[in-house]
C-alpha positions in Angstrom: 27.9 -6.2 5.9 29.6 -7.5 8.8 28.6 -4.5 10.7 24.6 -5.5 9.6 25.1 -8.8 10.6 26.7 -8.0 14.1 23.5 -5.9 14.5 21.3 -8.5 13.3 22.7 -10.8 16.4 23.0 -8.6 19.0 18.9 -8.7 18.5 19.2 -12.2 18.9 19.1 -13.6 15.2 21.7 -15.5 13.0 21.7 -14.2 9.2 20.0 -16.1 6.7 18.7 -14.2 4.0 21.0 -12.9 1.7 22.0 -9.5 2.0 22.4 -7.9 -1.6 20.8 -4.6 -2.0 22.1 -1.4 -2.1 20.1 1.9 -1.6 18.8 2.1 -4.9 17.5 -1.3 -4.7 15.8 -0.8 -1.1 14.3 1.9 -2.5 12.6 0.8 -5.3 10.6 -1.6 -3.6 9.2 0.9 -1.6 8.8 3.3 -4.3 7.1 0.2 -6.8 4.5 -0.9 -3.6 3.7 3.0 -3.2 3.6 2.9 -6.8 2.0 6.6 -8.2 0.9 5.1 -11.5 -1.4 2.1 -9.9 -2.6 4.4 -7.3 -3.5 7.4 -9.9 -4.9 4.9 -12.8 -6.9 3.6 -9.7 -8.3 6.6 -7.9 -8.2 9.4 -10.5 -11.9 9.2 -11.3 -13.0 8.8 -7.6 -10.9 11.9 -6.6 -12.1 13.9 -9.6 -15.7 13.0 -9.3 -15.6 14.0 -5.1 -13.2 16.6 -5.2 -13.2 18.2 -8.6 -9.6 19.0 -10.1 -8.8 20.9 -6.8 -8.7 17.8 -5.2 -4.8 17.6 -6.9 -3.3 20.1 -4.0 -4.7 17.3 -1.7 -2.1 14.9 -2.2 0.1 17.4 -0.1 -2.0 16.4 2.9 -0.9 12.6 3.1 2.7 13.1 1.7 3.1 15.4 4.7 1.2 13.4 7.1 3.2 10.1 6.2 6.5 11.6 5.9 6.2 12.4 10.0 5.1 8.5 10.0 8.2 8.0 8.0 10.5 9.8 10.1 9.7 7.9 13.3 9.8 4.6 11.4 12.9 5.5 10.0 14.0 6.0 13.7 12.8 2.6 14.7 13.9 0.8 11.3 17.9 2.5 11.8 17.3 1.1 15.6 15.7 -2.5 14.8 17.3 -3.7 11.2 14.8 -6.9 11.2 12.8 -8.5 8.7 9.6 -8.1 9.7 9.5 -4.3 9.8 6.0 -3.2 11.8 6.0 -6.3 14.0 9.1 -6.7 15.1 8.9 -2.5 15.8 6.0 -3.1 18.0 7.1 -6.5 19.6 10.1 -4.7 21.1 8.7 -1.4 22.0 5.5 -2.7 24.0 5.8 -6.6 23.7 4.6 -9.8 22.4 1.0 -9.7 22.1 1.0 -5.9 20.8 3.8 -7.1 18.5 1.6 -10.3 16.8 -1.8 -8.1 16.6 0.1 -5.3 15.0 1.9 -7.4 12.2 -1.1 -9.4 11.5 -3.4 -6.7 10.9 -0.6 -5.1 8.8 0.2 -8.9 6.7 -3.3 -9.6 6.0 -3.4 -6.0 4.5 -0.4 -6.9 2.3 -1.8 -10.2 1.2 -5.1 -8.5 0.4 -2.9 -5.3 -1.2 -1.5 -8.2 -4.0 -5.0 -9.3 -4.7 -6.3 -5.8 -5.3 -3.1 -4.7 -7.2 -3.1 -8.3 -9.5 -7.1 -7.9 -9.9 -6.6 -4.0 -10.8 -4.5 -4.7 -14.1 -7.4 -7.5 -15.5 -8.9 -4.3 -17.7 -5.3 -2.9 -18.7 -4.1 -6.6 -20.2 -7.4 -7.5 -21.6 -7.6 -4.1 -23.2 -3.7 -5.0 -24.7 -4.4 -8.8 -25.2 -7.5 -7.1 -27.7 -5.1 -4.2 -29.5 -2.2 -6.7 -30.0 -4.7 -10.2 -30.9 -7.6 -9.2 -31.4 -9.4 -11.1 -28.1 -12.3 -10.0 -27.2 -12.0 -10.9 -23.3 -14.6 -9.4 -21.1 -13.0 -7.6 -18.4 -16.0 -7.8 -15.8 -15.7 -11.8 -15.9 -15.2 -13.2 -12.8 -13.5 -15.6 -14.4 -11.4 -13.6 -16.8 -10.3 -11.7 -13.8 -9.2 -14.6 -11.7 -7.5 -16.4 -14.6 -5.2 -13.5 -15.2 -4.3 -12.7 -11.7 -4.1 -16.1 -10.9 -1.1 -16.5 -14.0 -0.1 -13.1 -12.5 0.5 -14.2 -9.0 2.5 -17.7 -10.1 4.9 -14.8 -11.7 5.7 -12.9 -9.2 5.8 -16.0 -6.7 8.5 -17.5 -8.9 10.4 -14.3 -9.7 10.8 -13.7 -5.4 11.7 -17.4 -5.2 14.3 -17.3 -7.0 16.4 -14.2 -5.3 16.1 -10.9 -3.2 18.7 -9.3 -6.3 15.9 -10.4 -8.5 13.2 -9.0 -6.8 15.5 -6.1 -6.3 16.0 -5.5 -10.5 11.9 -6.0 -10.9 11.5 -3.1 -8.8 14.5 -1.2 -10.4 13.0 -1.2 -13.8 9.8 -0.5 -12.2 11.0 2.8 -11.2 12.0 3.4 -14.5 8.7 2.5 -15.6 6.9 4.8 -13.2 9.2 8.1 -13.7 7.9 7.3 -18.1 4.3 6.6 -16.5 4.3 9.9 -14.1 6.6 12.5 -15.4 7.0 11.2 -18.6 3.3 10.9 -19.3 2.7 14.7 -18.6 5.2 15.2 -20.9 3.7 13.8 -23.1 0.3 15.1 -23.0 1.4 18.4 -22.4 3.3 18.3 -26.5 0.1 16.7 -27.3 -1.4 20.1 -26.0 -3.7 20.9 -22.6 -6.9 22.1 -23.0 -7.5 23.9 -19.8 -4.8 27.0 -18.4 -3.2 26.5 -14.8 -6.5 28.3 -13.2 -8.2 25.2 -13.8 -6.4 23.5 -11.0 -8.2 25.6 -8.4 -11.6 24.9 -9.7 -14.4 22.8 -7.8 -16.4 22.2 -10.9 -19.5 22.8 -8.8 -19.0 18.9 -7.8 -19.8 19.9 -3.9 -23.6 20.6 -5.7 -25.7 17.2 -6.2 -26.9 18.7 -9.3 -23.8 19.2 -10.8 -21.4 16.4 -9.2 -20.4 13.4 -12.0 -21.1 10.8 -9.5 -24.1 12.0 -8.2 -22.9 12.4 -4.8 -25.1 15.2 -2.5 -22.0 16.8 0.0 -25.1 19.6 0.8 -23.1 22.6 -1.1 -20.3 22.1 1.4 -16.8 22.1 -0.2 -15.3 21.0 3.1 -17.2 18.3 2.8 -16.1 17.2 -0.6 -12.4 17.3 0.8 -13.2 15.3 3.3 -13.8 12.3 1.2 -12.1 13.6 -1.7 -8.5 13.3 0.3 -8.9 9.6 0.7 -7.8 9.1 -2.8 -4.3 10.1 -1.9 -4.8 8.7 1.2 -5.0 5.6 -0.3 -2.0 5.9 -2.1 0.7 7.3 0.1 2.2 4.2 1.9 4.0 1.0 1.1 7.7 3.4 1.8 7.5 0.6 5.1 8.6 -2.3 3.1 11.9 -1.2 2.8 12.3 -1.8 6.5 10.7 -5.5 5.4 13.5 -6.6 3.5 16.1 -4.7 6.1 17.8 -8.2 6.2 18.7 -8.6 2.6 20.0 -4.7 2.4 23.6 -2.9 2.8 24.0 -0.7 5.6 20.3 -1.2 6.2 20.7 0.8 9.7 21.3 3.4 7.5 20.1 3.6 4.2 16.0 2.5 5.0 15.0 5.5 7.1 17.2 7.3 3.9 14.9 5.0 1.0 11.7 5.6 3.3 11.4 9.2 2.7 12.8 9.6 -0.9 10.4 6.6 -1.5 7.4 9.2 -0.2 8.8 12.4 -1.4 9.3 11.3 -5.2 6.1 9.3 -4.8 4.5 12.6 -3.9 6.1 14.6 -6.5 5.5 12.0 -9.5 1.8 11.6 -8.3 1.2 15.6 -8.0 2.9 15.5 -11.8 0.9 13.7 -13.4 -2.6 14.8 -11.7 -1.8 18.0 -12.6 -1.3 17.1 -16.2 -4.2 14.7 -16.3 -6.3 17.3 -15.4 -5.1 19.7 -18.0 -5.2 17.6 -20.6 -8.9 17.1 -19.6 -10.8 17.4 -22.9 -12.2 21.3 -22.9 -16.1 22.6 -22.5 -18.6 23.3 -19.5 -19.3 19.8 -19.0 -15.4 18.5 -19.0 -15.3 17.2 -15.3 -18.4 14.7 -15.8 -17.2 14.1 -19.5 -14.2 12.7 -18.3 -15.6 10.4 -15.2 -18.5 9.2 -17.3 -16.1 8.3 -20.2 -14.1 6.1 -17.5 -11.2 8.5 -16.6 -7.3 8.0 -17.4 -8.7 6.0 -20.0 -10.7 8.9 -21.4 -8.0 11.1 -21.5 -5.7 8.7 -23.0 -7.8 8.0 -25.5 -6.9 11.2 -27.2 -3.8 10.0 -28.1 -2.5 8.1 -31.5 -3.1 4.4 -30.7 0.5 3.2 -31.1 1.2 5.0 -28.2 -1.7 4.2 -26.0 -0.6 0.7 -26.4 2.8 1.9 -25.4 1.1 3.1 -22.3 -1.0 0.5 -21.8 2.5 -2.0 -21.5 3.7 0.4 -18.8 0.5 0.6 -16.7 0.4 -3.2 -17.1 4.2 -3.7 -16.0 3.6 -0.9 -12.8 1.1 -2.6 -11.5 3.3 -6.1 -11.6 6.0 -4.3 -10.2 3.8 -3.3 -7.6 2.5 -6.7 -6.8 6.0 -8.3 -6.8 7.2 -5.7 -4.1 4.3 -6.0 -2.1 4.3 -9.7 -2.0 8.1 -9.4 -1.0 7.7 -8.0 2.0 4.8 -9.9 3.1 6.7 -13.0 2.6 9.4 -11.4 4.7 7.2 -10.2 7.5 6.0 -14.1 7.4 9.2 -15.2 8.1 10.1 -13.0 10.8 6.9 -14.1 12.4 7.7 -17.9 12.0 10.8 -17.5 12.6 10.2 -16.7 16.4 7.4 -19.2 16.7 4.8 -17.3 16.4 2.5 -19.2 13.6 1.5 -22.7 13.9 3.9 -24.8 11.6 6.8 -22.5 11.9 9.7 -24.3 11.3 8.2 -25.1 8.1 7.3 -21.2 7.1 10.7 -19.9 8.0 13.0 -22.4 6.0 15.3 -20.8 4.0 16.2 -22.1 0.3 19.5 -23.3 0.7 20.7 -22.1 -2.8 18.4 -18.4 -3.4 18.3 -18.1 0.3 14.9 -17.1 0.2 12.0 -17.9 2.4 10.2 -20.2 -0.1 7.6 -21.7 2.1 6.4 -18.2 3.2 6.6 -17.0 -0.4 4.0 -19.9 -0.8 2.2 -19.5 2.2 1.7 -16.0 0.9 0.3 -16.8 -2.8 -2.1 -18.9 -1.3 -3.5 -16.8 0.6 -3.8 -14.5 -2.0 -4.9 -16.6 -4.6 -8.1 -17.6 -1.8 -8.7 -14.0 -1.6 -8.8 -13.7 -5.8 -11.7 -16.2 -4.9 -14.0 -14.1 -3.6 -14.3 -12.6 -6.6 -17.0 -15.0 -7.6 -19.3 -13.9 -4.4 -21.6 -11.2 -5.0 -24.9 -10.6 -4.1 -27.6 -9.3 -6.5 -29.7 -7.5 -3.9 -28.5 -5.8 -0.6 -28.1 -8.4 2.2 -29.3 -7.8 5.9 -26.6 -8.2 8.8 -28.3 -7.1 11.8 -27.7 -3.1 12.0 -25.7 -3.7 8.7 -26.5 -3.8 4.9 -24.3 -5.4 2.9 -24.6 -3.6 -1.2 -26.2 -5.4 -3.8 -23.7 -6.0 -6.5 -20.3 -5.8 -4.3 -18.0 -8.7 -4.5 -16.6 -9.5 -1.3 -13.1 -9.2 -2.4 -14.0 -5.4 -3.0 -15.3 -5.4 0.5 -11.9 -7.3 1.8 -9.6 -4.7 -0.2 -11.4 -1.9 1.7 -9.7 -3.5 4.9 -6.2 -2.8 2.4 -6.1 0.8 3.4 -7.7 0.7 7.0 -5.4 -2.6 8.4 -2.5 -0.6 6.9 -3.7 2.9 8.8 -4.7 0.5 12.1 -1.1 -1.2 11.9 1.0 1.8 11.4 -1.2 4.1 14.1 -0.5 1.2 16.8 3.2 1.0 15.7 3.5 5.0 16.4 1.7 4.5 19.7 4.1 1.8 20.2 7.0 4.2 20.2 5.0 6.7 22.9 5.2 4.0 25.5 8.8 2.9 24.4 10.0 6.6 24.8 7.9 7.0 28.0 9.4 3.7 29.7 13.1 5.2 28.7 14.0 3.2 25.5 16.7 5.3 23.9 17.8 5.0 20.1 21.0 3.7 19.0 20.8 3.6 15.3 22.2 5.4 12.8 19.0 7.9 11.7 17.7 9.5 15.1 15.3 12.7 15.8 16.9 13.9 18.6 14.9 16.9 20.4 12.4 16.7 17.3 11.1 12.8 18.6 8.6 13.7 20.8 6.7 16.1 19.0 7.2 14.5 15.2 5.6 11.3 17.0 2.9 12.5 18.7 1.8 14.6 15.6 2.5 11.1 13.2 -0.3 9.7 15.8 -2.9 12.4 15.3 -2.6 13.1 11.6 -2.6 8.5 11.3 -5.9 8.8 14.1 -7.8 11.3 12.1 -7.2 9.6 8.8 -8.2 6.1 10.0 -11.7 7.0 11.4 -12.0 9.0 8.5 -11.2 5.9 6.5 -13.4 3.3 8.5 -15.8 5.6 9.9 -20.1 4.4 9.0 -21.9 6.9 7.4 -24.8 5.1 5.7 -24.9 3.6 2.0 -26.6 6.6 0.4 -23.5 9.1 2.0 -21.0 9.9 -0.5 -18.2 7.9 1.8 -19.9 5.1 0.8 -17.6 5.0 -2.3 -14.7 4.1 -0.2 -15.7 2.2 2.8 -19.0 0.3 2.1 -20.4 2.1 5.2 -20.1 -0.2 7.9 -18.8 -3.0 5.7 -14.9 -1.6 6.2 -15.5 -1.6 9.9 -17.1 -5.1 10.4 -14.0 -6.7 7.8 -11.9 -5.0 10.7 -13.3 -6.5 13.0 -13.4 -10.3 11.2 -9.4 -9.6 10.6 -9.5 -9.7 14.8 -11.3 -12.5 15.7 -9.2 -14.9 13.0 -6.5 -13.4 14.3 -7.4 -13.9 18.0 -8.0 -17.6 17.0 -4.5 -18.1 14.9 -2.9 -16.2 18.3 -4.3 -18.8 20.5 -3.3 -21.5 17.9 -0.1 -20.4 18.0 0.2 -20.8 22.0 -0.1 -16.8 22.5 3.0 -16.3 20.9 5.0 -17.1 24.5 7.5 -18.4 21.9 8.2 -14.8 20.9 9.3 -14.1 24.8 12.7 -15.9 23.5 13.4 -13.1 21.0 13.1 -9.8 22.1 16.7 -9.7 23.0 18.2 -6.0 22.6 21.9 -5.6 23.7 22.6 -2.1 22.5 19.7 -0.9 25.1 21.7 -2.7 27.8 24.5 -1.0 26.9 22.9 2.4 26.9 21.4 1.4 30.3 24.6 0.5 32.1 
């Protein structure tokens, strides 16, 4: 720890968060933000009804993509051991202002991840809340769903509050929970018997056909096209193994043991997630008309449904306690990334946001900061329009919350933020900026880099990119809806930055003594 903290101030920064996780730890927050269970509860029935139970050799697209991402972030996270991960990356490889832009876009996507993660387990706890007592709580309620998130999110705020070890053992047993919920799950269904043989994982299901696709999507007979929208749903899923380098601060031997929790926290997530697709789809009730059986009859729940009820409420506890464990982690590390900003000045009220409890040595006021934010977010769950609205060139759907519209910004800030923060480390390594940590690429840097900045290009315009309401797209990014919440996320931005006195503040911490060194 010593060596940590002599790292820590040659960048310029005294310790003050407290520095008690091991690998294992580190690694299960990422692992519990990636989280394969809430992402495949989630997106199951999108990826079955686009893609057809092929889609399941799709999730080798964005493990492979992202573990290139991962590699080059563990470079920079062995090199820079802040809190603060993606902005303090960026802030030293091109500078202040490409620093602030690229950790707010990437913040506001956390804060709006936690909504979308505390909002997505409303069906799974009323569903429990009715086996256990008998309540009949209406899921779709506006406000059934902010009521429980809302209790949700005063949780998890209390549980980071009150320690980085305790966030640390909330993500541990999540693990736990999400190796019973992946691997364990499979298991499961496969004693309870498959109904489909391997073959079945190659099969389209005709779903590239209008007249035979679940969700009545036209992709014009074009399988290619089907992938194309079909591989968002892992897409969607494979990142969150950055906010290990978040809560770099608080671990052991973080110069070397993030990069190390970044990739096992997006290889296992891959393996886990391809696991239990796979056994999903197998366990698929049987007959010609399976594939729209299953989407129509509401997915993971359809399938589960086949099993004796004691244990579907046994299930039902660990889906609910993922997607906690999820939450928790993800709020974590926005807090952190908070506090790294505040604590070089960069947000109005600074010296406020970056206090540090005395006794958890937590930041408390970002903590608080965050759940606010949040818990306004959860708000716009009571804004929906019953017929499409006009914006110019734009439409906005009839019957779309705008918190729906805001989580589509979830996936495409985190795509923006990370692309930026690879094209960050092009101009670093152009300009001569040489790593020192403990994880480097040697000879491989250049062209693991460059090909982490196509593969994060391609998937964000195919994330973001307008295609028109009646375009099977539409089911991920609202046509130009994801776009214009983009743009929204930049101009509050722009005005917070100028709030903030351009963060000239930040000038007085980008302070690097092992690049002099190298240098000399």
């Amino acid at each position: 720890m010593a060596d940590d903290d002599a790292r820590l101030e040659s960048l310029g920064y005294k310790p003050q968060l407290n520095r008690v996780l091991g690998l294992f730890a580190n690694f299960s927050v990422a692992f519990t933000y990636l989280s394969p269970m809430v992402g495949i509860y989630s997106l199951f029935m999108l990826g079955l009804g686009t893609g057809g139970p092929a889609y399941v050799w799709l999730t080798f697209l964005p493990v492979a993509g992202m573990l290139l991402v991962a590699l080059v972030f563990g470079e920079l996270a062995s090199h820079y051991p802040v809190a603060g991960a993606l902005y303090q990356y960026s802030k030293y490889t091109v500078g202040r202002r490409y620093g602030w832009f690229v950790g707010w876009f990437y913040g506001i996507a956390l804060l709006v991840t936690v909504a979308s993660v505390d909002t997505g387990i409303v069906s799974y706890v009323t569903a429990l809340l009715g086996n256990w007592f008998g309540w009949k709580l209406d899921p779709t309620s506006h406000v059934v769903i902010c009521g429980v998130t809302l209790v949700l999110l005063v949780i998890q705020t209390t549980l980071n509050i009150t320690g980085a070890k305790v966030m640390g053992r909330v993500a541990q047993f999540g693990v736990y929970v999400e190796i019973v919920g992946t691997i364990g799950i499979a298991i499961i269904l496969g004693i309870h018997g498959f109904h489909h043989g391997l073959g079945f994982l190659g099969s389209t299901a005709g779903v590239q056909h209008a007249a035979a696709n679940p969700l009545k999507l036209d992709f014009g007979g074009s399988y290619l096209g089907a992938m194309v929208i079909a591989v968002l749903a892992p897409v969607y899923i494979f990142y969150g193994f950055e906010s290990a380098g978040d809560i770099s601060e608080e671990t052991k031997d973080a110069g070397r043991q993030v990069p190390k929790a970044m990739r096992h926290a997006l290889i296992w997530g891959g393996v886990s997630s391809f696991i239990l697709t796979a056994a999903l789809l197998l366990a698929m009730p049987g007959g010609a008309h399976s594939v729209s059986d299953t989407v129509n009859g509401g997915g993971v729940t359809y399938i589960l449904g086949q099993l004796p009820g004691g244990l579907q409420d046994f299930l039902l506890l660990l889906i609910c306690f993922a997607f906690f464990s999820c939450g928790t982690s993800v709020q974590g590390a926005g807090s952190r990334l908070m506090f790294s900003y505040a604590r070089d000045g960069a947000l109005p009220a600074s010296a406020w946001i970056s206090s540090v409890h005395s006794r958890f040595r937590t930041p408390v006021h970002a903590l608080l900061s965050g759940a606010v934010v949040t818990a306004l977010f959860v708000l716009l769950e009571f804004i929906s329009p019953t017929h499409n609205v006009s914006l110019g060139f734009i439409t906005y759907p009839a019957d779309t919350n705008v918190l729906v519209s805001l989580v589509s910004f979830g996936v495409s800030g985190i795509y923006l933020s990370f692309l930026l923060t690879v094209i960050g480390v092009i101009v670093a390594r152009a300009r001569g900026w040489i790593p020192a940590g403990q994880f480097r690429l040697g000879r491989w840097a250049w062209p693991v880099t460059v090909l982490a900045a196509v593969y994060l290009l391609v998937m964000l315009v195919n994330v973001a990119l307008p295609t028109g309401l009646s375009s099977p797209r539409a089911y991920f990014n609202l046509d130009w809806i994801t776009l214009l919440v983009m743009v929204i996320v930049f101009a509050v931005g722009a005005v917070l930055f100028l709030a903030a006195r351009g963060g000239r503040s930040i000038e007085d911490h980008v302070r690097d003594d092992s690049q002099q060194e190298l240098h000399r």
